[in-house]
C-alpha positions in Angstrom: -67.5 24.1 -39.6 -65.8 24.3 -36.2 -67.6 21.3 -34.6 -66.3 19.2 -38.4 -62.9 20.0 -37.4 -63.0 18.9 -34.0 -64.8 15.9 -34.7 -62.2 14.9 -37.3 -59.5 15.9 -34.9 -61.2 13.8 -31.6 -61.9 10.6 -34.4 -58.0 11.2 -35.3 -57.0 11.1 -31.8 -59.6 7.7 -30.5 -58.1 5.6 -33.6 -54.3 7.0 -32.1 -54.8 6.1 -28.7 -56.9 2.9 -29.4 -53.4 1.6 -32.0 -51.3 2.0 -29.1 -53.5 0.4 -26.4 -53.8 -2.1 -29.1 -50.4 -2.4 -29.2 -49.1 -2.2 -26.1 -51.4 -5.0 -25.2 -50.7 -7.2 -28.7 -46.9 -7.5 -27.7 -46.7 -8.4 -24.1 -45.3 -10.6 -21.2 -47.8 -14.4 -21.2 -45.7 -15.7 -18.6 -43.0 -14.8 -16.0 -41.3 -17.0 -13.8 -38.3 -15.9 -11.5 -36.2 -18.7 -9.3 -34.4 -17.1 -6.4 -31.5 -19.5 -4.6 -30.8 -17.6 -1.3 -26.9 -18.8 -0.2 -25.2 -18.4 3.5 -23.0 -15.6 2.5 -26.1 -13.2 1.7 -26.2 -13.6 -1.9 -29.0 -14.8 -4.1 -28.9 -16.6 -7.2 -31.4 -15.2 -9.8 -32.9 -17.1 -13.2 -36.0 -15.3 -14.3 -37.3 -16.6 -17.9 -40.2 -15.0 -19.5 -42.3 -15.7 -22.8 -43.4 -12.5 -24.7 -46.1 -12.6 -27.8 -44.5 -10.2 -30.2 -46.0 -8.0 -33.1 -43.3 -6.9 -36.0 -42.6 -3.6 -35.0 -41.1 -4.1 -32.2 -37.2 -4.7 -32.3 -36.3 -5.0 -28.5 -37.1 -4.9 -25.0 -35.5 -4.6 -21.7 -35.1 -5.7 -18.7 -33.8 -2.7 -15.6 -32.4 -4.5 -12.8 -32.5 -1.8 -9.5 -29.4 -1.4 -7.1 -29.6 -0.4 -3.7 -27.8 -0.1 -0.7 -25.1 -2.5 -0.7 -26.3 -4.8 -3.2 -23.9 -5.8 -6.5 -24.2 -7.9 -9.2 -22.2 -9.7 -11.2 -22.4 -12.7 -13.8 -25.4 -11.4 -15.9 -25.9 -14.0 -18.5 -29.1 -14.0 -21.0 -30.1 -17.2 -22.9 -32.4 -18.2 -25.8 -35.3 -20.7 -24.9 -32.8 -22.9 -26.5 -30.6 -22.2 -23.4 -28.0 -20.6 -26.0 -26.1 -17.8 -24.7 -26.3 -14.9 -26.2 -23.9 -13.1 -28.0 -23.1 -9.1 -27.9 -25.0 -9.0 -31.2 -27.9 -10.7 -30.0 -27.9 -8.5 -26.2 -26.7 -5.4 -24.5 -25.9 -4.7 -20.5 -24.6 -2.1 -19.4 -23.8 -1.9 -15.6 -24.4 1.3 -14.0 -24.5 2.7 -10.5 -27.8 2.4 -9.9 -29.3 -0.2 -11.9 -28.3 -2.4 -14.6 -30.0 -2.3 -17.6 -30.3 -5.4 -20.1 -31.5 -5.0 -23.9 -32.5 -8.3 -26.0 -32.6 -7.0 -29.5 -35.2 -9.4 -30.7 -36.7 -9.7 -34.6 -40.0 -11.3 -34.4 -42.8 -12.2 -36.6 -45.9 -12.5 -34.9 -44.3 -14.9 -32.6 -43.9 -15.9 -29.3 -40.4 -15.9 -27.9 -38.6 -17.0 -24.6 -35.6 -15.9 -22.9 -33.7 -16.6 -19.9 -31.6 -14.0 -17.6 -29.3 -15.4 -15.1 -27.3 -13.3 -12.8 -26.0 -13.2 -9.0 -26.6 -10.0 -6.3 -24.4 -10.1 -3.2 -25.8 -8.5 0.1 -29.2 -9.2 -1.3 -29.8 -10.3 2.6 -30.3 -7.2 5.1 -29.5 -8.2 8.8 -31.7 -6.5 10.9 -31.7 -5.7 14.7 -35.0 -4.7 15.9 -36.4 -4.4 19.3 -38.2 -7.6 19.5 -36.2 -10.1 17.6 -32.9 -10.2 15.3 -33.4 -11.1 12.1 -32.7 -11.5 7.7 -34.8 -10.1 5.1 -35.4 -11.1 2.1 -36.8 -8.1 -0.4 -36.7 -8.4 -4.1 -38.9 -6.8 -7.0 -39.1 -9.9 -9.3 -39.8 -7.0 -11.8 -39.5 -3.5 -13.4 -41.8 -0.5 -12.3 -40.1 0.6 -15.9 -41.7 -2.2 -17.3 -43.9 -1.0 -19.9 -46.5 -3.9 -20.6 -48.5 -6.4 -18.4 -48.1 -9.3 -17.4 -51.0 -12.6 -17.6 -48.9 -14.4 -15.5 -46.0 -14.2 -12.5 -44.7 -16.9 -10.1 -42.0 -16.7 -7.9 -39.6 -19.4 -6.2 -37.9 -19.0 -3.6 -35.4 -21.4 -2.1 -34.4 -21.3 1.6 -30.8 -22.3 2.6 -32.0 -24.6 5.1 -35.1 -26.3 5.9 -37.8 -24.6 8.0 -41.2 -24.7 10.0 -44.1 -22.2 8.9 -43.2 -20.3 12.2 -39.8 -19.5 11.8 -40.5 -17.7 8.4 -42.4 -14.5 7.5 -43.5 -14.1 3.6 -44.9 -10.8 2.7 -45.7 -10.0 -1.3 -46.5 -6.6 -2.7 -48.2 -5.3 -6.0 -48.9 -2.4 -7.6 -47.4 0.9 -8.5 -43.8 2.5 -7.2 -44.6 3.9 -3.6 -48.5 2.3 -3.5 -48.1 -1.1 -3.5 -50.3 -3.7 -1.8 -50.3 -6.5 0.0 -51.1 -9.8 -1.2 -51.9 -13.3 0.6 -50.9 -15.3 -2.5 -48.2 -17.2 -1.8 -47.3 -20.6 -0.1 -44.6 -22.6 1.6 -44.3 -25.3 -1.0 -42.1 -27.5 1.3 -39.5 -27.0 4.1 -36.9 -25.1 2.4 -39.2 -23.5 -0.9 -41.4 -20.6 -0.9 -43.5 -19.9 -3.9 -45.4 -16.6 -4.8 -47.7 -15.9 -7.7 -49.8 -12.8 -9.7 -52.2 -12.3 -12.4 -52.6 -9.2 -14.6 -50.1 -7.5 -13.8 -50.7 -3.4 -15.2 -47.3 -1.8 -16.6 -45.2 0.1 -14.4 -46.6 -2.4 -11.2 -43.9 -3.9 -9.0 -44.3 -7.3 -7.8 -42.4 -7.3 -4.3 -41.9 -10.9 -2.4 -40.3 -10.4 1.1 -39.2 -13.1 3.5 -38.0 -12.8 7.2 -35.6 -15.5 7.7 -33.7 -16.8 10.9 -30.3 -14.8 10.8 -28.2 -18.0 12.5 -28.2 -19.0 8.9 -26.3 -16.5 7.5 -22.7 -15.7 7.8 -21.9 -12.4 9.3 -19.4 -10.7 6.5 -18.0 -9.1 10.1 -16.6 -12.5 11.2 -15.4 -14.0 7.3 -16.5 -12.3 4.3 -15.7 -8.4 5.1 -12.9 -9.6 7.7 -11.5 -11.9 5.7 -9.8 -9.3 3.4 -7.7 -7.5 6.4 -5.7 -10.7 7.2 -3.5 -9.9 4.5 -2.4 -6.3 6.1 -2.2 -8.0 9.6 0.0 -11.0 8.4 2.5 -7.8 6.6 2.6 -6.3 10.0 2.7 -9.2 12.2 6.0 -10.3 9.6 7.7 -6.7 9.6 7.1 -6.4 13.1 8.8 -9.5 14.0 11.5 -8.4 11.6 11.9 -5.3 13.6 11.6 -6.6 16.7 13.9 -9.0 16.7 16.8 -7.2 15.5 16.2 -5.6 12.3 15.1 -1.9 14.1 17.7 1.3 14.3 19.6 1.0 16.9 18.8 2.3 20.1 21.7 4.6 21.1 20.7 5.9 24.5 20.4 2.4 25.9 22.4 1.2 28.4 25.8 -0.6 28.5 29.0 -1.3 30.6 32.1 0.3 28.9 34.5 -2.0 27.1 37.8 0.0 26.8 38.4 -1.8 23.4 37.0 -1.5 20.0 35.6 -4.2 17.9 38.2 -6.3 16.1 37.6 -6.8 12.2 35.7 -3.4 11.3 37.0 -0.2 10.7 35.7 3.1 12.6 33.1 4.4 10.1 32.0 0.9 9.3 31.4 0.9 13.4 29.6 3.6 13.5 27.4 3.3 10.3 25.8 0.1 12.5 25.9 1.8 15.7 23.2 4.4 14.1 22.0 2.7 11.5 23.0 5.6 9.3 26.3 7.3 8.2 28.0 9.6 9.4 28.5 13.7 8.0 32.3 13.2 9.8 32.9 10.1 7.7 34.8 11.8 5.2 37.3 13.5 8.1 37.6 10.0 10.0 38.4 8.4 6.9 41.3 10.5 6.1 42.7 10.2 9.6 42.7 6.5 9.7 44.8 6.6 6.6 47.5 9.2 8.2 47.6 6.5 11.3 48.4 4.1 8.9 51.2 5.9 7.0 49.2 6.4 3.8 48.9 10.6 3.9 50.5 13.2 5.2 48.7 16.5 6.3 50.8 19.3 6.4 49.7 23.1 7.9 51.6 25.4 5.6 50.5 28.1 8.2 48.2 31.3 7.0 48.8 31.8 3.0 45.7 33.4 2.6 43.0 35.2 4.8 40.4 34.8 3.2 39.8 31.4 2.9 41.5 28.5 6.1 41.0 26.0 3.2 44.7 27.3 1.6 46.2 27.0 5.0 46.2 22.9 4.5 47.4 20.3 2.0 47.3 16.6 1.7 50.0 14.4 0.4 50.0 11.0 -0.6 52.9 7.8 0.0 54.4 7.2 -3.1 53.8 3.3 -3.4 50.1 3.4 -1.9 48.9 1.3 -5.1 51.3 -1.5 -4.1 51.0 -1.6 -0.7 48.2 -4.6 1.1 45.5 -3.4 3.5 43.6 -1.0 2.0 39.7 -1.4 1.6 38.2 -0.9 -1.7 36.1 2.5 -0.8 39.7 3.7 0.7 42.0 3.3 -2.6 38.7 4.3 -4.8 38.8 7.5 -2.2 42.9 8.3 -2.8 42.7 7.3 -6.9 39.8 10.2 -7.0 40.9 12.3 -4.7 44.9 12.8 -6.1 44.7 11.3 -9.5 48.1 12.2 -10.8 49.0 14.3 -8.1 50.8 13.5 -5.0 49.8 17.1 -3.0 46.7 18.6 -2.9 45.2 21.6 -1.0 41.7 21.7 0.5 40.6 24.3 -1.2 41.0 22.3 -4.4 39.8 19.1 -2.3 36.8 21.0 -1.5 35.7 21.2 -5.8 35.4 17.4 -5.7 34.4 16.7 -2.0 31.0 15.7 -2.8 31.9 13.3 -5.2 34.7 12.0 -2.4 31.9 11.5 0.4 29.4 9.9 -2.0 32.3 7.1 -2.8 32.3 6.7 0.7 29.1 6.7 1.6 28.5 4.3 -1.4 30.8 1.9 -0.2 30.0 1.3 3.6 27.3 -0.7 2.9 29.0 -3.1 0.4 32.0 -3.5 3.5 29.4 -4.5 6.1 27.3 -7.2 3.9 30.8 -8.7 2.8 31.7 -8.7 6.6 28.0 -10.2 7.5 27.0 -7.4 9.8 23.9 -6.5 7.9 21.9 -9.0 5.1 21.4 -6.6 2.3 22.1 -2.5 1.7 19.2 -0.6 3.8 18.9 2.1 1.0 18.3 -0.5 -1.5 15.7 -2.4 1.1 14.0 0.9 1.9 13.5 2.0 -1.7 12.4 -1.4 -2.8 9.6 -1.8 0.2 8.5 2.3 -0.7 8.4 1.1 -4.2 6.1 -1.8 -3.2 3.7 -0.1 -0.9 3.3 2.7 -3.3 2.2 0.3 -6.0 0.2 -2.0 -3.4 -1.5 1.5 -2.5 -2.2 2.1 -5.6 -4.3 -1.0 -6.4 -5.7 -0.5 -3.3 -7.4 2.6 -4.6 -8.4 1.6 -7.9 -9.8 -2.0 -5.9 -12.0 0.3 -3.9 -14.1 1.1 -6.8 -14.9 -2.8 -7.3 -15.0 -4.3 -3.6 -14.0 -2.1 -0.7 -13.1 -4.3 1.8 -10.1 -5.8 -0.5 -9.5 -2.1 -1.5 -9.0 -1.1 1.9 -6.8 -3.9 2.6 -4.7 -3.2 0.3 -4.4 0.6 1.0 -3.6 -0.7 4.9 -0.8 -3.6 3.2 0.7 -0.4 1.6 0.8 1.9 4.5 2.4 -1.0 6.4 5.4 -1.6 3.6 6.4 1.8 2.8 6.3 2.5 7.1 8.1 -0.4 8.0 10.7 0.3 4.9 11.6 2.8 6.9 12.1 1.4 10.1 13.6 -1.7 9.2 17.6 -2.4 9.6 18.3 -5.5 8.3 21.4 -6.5 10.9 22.6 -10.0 11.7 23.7 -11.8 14.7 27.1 -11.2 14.1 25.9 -7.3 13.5 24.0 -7.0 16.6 26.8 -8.5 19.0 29.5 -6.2 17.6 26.8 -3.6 17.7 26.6 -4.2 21.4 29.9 -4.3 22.0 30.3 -0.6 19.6 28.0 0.7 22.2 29.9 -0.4 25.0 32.9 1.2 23.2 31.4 4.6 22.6 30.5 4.7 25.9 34.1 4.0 27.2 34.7 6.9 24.4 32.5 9.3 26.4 33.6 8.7 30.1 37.5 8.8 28.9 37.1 11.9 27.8 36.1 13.3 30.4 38.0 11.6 32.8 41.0 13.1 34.6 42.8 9.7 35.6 46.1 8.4 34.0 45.7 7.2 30.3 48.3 5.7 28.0 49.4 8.0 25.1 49.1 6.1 22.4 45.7 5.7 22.5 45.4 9.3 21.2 46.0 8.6 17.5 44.6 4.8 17.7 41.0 6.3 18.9 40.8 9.3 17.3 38.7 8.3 14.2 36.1 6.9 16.5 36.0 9.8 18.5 35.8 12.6 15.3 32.7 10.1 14.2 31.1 10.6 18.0 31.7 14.1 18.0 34.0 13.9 20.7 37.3 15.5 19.6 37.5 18.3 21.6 37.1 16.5 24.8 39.5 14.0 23.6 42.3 16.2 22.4 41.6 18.1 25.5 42.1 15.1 27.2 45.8 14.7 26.0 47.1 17.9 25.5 48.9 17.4 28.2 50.2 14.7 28.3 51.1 13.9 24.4 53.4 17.2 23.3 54.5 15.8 20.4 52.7 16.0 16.9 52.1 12.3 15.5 54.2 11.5 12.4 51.5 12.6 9.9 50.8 16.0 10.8 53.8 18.2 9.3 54.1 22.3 10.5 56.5 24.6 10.8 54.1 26.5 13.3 53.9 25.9 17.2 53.3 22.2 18.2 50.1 21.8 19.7 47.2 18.9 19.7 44.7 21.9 19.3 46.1 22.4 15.5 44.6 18.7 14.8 41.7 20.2 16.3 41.9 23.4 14.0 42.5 20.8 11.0 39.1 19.0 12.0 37.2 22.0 12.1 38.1 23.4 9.3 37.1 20.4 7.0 34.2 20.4 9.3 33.3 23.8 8.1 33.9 22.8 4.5 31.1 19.5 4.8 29.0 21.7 6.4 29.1 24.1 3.7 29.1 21.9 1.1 25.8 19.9 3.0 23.8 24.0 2.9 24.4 24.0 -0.7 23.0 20.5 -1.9 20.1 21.5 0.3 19.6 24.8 -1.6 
């Protein structure tokens, strides 16, 4: 009973295996032909057409395409034998990291039916450097070891970039399975420049390997053009911005030296002066601002002495000239300043001052840019230039990185390109000629600025008040009102107090709006 049963079950298992030998073999590959076009730049051009004898129950079949190393491939295209594209209803590829994989959804009938892939691998060439000789390789499995049917019939072609003798070439082809492949002699150089290499009965899961050792000096290193070519855009950025910088759009340099010119640039007003000295503005800008306008009869300060001891801020007020609205000379950030800063009133305190003081120096602030481009010291507002360029290298980065995933050389240009903006955003000062001279001749001013006060030797008085913004935006007030104290006892017109007469109560006024900036500049950090 036992030996029936595993007769039956043996018979069962002969007429199982025999229907899919029988089937494997009934649908299979008659003929396979791949062309190979090897180009300069280390690509190859691929067309492989085959011919398959179908039987009806079988829907599909693919076609695995291996990637290695640096190889990538773009352009797949499958045809009909009618050279019709196919559609995505007719074909599916699907590009992965390792291999792309092709599926022809076919429908035959006891047929025979021919197709046509086309597609391009870049770096298909390998440069090597051995001991004995330099040369490019050629090595391509024409087919699948996935491949699960055989073969009647292979041929390879493939065409050299240039012609060649016999010598200069070495062909190599290998069959069999993954990892135990072995060599052939079947293949021929069909003429100077074409190669052809050829197979029968070829098992499933066999590879059919064709190598070829080629003269590099045909090739074009992707070192000198292809992988290079990418980084010209980041060295043309920084070869531009550094020209920029280097010829006169870089912060200043402050320390550098200059004769001293005892007279201030005509035509710009102190903080204006300073703001292109230092390519930045000043925290004093606010106090230097105030006392221009007290030179010019616009305020009045006035020390109302010590009111309260808790707070030096209600020891001061401001007032304000009547008819300052009708009267010609002021700049626009200095009647914005005096419309914020009094409104309705016509005396202020600091303490109250102090509630809107942000607001004040932000006007300011806001404001010295707009003077200097209307005055042509500087081409365009360098907050405005800096954001823009860390706007641009931030989205130039960006595509840099996403690029990286596609083709790395372009990606990492475009990473470098960023770097180079947002860097040089920073750096940049966009001055003119006109800037740079009165620049110059700022420098030669502050330095004047220093020397005087320290400087024992006779000075005239009245350059006291007419310097003193400059010197409150150099931080040079103490040496300064040192430097007069004896010499100029009386109070200028603008400071009012019924206290003792003294150039150090300027000096106490400074400080303590110093004190309040400084406070103010601790809680916007906080």
């Amino acid at each position: 009973m036992l030996k029936n049963i595993f007769k039956i079950m043996l018979s069962i298992a002969l007429v199982f295996a025999w229907t899919t030998l029988s089937n494997a073999r009934s649908w299979h590959f008659i003929e396979w032909t791949t062309d190979i076009t090897v180009n300069d730049d280390k690509s190859i051009n691929v067309i492989e057409s085959f011919t398959v004898d179908f039987v009806p129950e079988v829907g599909f079949i693919r076609r695995n395409i291996d990637i290695k190393n640096a190889r990538r491939i773009k352009n797949v295209k499958v045809y009909d034998e009618s050279l019709a594209e196919l559609g995505e209803d007719n074909v599916e590829i699907q590009y992965n990291n390792d291999k792309i994989r092709i599926k022809i959804i076919a429908k035959p009938q006891n047929e025979k039916k021919k197709w046509l892939i086309e597609y391009k691998v870049c770096n298909a060439i390998e440069l090597v450097e051995s001991q004995d000789k330099a040369y490019a390789k050629l090595k391509w499995n024409a087919i699948s070891s996935e491949r699960q049917t055989t073969i009647d019939k292979i041929d390879v072609i493939v065409n050299l970039p240039q012609p060649v003798q016999k010598e200069e070439i070495k062909p190599k082809l290998f069959i069999g399975m993954k990892g135990y492949e072995s060599p052939s002699e079947d293949y021929e150089l069909l003429n100077p420049q074409t190669l052809k290499f050829w197979g029968t009965d070829i098992d499933a899961y066999q590879n059919f390997i064709v190598q070829v050792d080629m003269p590099q000096s045909w090739f074009v290193k992707e070192g000198i053009i292809k992988f290079y070519t990418p980084l010209l855009l980041p060295i043309l950025t920084f070869i531009g911005f550094f020209w920029k910088w280097w010829s006169g759009w870089r912060k200043p340099d402050i320390k550098k030296r200059v004769l001293p010119n005892y007279q201030a640039p005509e035509g710009i007003s102190p903080i204006c002066l300073y703001t292109l000295i230092y390519g930045k503005q000043s925290v004093n800008s606010f106090i230097a601002v105030l006392i221009e306008l007290a030179n010019r009869n616009y305020i009045n300060i006035i020390n109302e002495g010590k009111k309260d001891a808790r707070s030096v801020f209600n020891d001061y007020s401001i007032s304000i000239q009547e008819d300052y609205e009708n009267r010609h000379g002021l700049r626009d950030y200095e009647l914005k300043l005096l419309k914020q800063m009094f409104n309705s009133e016509r005396t202020i305190d600091l303490d109250k001052l102090r509630k809107g003081l942000y607001r004040n120096v932000s006007r300011i602030n806001s404001n010295i840019w707009s003077e200097l481009i209307r005055g042509r010291y500087i081409k365009s507002n360098p907050r405005e230039l800096k954001r823009k360029c860390t706007i641009i290298g931030i989205v130039i980065f960006i595509f840099g990185v996403i690029s990286m995933l596609f083709h790395k050389p372009i990606g990492f240009s475009l990473i470098l390109t960023g770097f180079i903006v947002m860097i040089f955003g920073r750096r940049i000062f966009p001055i003119t000629s006109n800037g740079r001279k009165t620049r110059l001749l700022g420098l030669a001013f502050r330095k004047y600025l220093i020397e005087e006060s320290k400087s024992n030797d006779p000075i005239d008085p009245r350059l006291f008040l007419t310097y003193l913004p400059y010197v409150i935006l150099f931080d040079l007030e103490k040496g300064w009102i040192k430097r007069f104290s004896d010499i100029q006892k009386k109070l200028p017109h603008w400071y009012i107090t019924d206290g003792e007469e003294s150039l150090y109560s300027i000096l106490d006024f400074i400080n303590a709006l110093k004190s309040m900036i400084a406070n103010l500049s601790s809680k916007q950090k906080t």
